[in-house]
Steps between C-alpha positions, in 0.01 A plus 500: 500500500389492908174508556431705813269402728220653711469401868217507597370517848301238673188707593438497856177446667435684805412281776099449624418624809465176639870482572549833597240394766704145561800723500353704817376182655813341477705793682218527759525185597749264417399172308159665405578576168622133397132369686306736284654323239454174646889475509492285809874368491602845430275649714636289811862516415540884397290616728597301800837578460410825513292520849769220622715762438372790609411325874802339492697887493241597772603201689872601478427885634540617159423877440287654230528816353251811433602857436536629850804670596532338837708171382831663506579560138327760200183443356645441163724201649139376612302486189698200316421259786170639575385455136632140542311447830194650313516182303308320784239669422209439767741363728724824490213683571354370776780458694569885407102559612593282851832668518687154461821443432596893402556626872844604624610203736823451646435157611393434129791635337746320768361178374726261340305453222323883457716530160420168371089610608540795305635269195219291516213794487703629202476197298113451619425797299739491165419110484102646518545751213613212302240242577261793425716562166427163425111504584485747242667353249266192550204714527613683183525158261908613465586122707307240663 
């Protein structure tokens, strides 16, 4: 005779509010999440990376995106890379606020390296979500 057996599932704690507000810091402001934690390694490499290469895709002429109809395609093309630019978090917006980096230019976009610009704000902003993801995690007690 097989005994069946019940799975049972691992009960899941919901996470304090402390991380959700390391979570927030963290996508603010690059590398502030890992410093609330006292992360400092962390901190300085995920985070640096980050802001390296976010100014590094300004550098290059690279072109962020925002919902406005003016850069050629539709809005819905726009959203995927402007939800990746929105990564930056404080850094997306204030160059939004100072109108940085999301102007028209055909100087910019004759640049040899606009596309590689634009490749470089992307990955600022999907390498912040996951140094946030992993503030939170770290916050939460799931990893140290």
């Amino acid at each position: 005779m097989v005994k069946a057996e019940r799975l049972q599932a691992d009960v899941i704690e919901p996470a304090p509010a402390s991380a959700w507000l390391v979570a927030i810091s963290a996508w603010f402001i690059p590398g502030s999440g890992h410093l609330i934690l006292r992360k400092w390694g962390r901190a300085a490499l995920m985070g640096g990376v980050v802001w390296l290469c976010f100014f590094l895709g300004m550098a290059m002429g690279g072109h962020m995106f925002d919902l406005s109809t003016g850069q050629g395609s539709s809005v819905w093309l726009q959203v995927p890379p402007m939800i990746a630019n929105l990564g930056s978090g404080a850094l997306y917006i204030v160059s939004w606020l100072l109108g940085i980096g999301f102007a028209d230019d055909p100087q910019q976009a004759a640049r040899a390296t606009y596309e590689y610009g634009n490749t470089f704000l992307l990955i600022a902003g999907l390498l912040n979500y996951l140094t946030m993801l992993d503030a939170f995690d770290i916050a939460a007690g799931r990893h140290s």
